[in-house]
N, C-alpha and C positions, 0 to 999 in steps of 0.2 A: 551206399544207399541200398532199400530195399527196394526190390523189383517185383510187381506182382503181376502176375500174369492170371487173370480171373476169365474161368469157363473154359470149354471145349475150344470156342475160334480163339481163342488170345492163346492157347496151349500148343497150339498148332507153330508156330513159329518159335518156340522156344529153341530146337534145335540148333545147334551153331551159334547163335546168338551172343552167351559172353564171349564168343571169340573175336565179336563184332565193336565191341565195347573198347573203350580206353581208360579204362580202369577197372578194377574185379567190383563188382557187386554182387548181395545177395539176389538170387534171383528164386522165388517161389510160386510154384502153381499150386492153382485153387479150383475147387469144383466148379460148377456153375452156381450149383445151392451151397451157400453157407451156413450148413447146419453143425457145424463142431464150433466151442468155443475156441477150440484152438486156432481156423480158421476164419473167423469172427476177429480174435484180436490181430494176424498176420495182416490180415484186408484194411486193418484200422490204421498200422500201422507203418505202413505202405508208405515211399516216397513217389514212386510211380507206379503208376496202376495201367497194366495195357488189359483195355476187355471190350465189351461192347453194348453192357448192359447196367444202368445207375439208376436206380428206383426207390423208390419209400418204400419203408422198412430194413434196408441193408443197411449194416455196417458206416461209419462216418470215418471216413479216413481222415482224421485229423493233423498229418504233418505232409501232406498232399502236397508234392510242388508238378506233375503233371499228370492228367489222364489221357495216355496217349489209348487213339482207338485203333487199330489193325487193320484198317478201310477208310473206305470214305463215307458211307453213312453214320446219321448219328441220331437217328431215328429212335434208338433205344436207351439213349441217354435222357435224363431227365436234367434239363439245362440248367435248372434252381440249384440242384443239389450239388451241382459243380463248388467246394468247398472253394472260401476265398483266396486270391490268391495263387489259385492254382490255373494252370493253362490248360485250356483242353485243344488238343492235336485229330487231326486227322491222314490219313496216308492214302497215296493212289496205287500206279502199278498194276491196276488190271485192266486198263485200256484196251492193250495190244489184244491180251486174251479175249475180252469182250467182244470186240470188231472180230476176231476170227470166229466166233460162235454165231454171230448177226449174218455176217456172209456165208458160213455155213450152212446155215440154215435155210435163208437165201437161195443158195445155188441148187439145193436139194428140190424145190420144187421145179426146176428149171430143167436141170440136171438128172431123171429116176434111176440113179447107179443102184440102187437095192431093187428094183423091182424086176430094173433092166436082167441084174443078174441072176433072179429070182427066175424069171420064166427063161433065159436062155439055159439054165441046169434042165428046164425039164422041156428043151425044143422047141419052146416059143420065141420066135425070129421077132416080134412086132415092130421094137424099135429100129430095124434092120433099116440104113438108108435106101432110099430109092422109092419107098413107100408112102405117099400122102399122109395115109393117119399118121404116120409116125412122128411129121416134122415137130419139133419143141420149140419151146417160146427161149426168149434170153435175157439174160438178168440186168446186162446193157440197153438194153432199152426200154428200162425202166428210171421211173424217178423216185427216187428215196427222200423221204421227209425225215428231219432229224427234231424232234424235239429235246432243247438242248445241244447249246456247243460248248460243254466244259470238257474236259480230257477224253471223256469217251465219244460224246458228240463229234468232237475233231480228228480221231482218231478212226471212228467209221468214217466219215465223210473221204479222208483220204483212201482208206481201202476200195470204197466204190466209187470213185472218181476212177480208180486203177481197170474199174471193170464197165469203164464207160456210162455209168449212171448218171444221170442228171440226181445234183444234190439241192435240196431247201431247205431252209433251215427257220425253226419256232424258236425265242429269246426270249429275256425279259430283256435284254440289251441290245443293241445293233452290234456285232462282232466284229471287231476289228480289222480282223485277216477277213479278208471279202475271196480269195483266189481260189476255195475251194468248196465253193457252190454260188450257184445261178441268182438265186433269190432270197431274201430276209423278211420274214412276217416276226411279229410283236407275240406274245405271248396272248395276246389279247385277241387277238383276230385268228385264232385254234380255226374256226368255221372256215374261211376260207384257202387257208394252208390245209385243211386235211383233204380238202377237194381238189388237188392238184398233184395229189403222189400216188404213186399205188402200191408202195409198202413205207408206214410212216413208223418209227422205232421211239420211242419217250427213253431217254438216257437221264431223266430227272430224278433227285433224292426226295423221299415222302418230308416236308415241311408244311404248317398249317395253309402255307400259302399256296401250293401245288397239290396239296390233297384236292381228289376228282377233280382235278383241270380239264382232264380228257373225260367229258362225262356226253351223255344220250346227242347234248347236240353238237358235237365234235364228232361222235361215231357215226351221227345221222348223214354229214357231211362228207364223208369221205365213199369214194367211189365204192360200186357194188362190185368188184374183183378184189379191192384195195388188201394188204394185211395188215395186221396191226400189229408189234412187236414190242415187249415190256421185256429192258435189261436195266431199268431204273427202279423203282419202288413198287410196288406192289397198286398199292392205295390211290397212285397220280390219274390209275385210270379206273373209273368207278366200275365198281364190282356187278353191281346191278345190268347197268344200261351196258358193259363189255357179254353176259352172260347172254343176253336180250338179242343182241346184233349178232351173237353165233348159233345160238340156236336157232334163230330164225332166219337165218342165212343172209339178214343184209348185209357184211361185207363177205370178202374171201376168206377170210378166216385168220389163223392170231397164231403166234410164236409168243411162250411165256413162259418166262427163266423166276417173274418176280411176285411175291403172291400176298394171297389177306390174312393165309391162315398159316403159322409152322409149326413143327414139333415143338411141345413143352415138356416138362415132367407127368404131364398128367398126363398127355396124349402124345405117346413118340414117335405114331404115325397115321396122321389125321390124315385127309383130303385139304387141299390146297384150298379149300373155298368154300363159304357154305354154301353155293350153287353148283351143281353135278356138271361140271366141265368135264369131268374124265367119260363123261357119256357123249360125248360130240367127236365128230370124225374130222371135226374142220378146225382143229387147234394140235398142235403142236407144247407138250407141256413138259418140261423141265424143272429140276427141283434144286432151283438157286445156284444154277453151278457155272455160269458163262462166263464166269472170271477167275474161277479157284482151275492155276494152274502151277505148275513148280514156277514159274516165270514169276508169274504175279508173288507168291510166299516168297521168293529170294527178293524181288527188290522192295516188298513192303516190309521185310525183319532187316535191310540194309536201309531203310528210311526211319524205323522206328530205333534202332539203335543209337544213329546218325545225331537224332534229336537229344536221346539221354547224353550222349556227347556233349552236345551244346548245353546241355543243360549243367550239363558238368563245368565248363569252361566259359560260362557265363555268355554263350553268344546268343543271340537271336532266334528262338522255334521256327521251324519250317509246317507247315500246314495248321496253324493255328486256325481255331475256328470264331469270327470275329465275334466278340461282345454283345455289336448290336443286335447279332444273329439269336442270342440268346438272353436278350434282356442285361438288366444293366446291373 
């Protein structure tokens, strides 16, 4: 079969990969832009396509049997264009990494190891015990809101249970394992779940159905300390009314791994937003990285291989993305 590995994220795991494999295939990487015809007919002619981007105008890969994706969003796929026939896959694997970057992040306001270390280089004792001003707050006695409990949801929720957090958790479903958190709201009742945490994290993928979920009166409702934490989609939480509540200080302020705006060809390094977050003292900004670690790339090119496996030997896709999800 031919394997195409299309853009910069899908090229990234190419390493090691036929070694992964149970039988040799061609394996070819592609730019992001397909501007050579030579690349134009490689893309066409594709049995599996691993990338992350399917849009009008590109290329029709006509003997398609899957487009596996390198992650779990699939935001950038255009669901129509999915040729018939063909499966389209998705992969996780960055959970673990994700929950370490949430409580990282976490503990850092809790915790001032850089500042602490900062003023004791130049004699400043302040956080010295024994001292009133000094004492800190702690991360255990706090509650954590998780919007969403699919692999990453559940995966934070266990790491701050470890650190004594009370956990709640936002669905469109009632979650089955109930043993690692206190309470369950509806997806629908956002308003009164966000008034009850005081750091709430959205682990949801942008779909028309969770686009601004978290919008002005989700934000209005959560406490005036509360943080707000995006390692899910960018878009879940409205751009506007999030810019609105940090500028103007009603909540405590935002940790954000997930944005509106990314590099393209035109712009390889834009600002994350078309509102001047980078001008606020009360957010914490990150550029899309809370899951790219060697961990997460080993077991997502040992998932994406796994699948061309099956695909070979006629068994069953693993992270198929369902149908109904994407029209019929």
């Amino acid at each position: 079969m031919k394997i195409v590995f299309h853009g910069q994220n899908a090229c990234s795991f190419v390493q090691g990969f036929a070694g992964l494999l149970s039988q040799n295939h061609e394996i070819i990487e592609l730019p992001d832009t397909l501007t050579t015809e030579e690349d134009r007919r490689a893309y066409e002619a594709a049995d599996v396509i691993v990338g992350v981007r399917l849009a009008a105008g590109m290329p029709v890969p006509v003997t398609l049997k899957l487009y596996q994706l390198p992650g779990a969003g699939y935001d950038g796929i255009d669901l129509g264009l999915v040729p018939e026939g063909a499966a389209l896959c998705n992969c996780f694997g960055h959970e673990a990494a994700i929950a370490e970057y949430v409580m990282a992040s976490l503990l850092l306001r809790h915790v001032p190891l850089a500042d602490a270390d900062k003023r004791l280089r130049q004699g400043d004792w302040s956080y010295r015990s024994g001292g009133a001003d000094a004492l800190r707050t702690e991360l255990g006695e706090q509650t954590i809101g998780l919007i969403g409990f699919g692999h990453i949801g559940k995966t934070i929720a266990a790491r701050a249970r470890v650190f004594g957090m009370k956990v709640i958790v936002a669905n469109r479903s009632a979650p089955e394992d109930t043993s690692v958190f206190e309470q369950h709201y509806f997806l629908s009742d956002l308003d009164s779940f966000a008034g009850e945490a005081d750091v709430i994290v959205n682990t949801l993928p942008f779909t028309p159905q969770t686009a601004g979920l978290v919008d002005a009166n989700v934000i209005a409702a959560m406490k005036p300390e509360a943080i707000l934490v995006n390692v899910g989609r960018g878009p879940v939480i409205d751009e506007k009314a999030l810019y609105e509540a940090l500028s103007q200080k009603r909540i405590g302020g935002a940790i954000i791994d997930t944005w509106y705006v990314y590099p393209d060809g035109t712009n390889p390094a834009p600002h994350p937003s078309v509102y001047p977050f980078h001008e606020l003292d009360n957010i914490v900004m990150t550029p899309h990285m809370s899951g790219w670690t060697h961990g997460t790339v080993n077991r997502r090119r040992q998932a994406m291989a796994d699948n061309i496996n099956r695909l070979v030997s006629n068994q069953p896709l693993e992270s198929v993305v369902k149908r109904e999800e994407h029209g019929p």
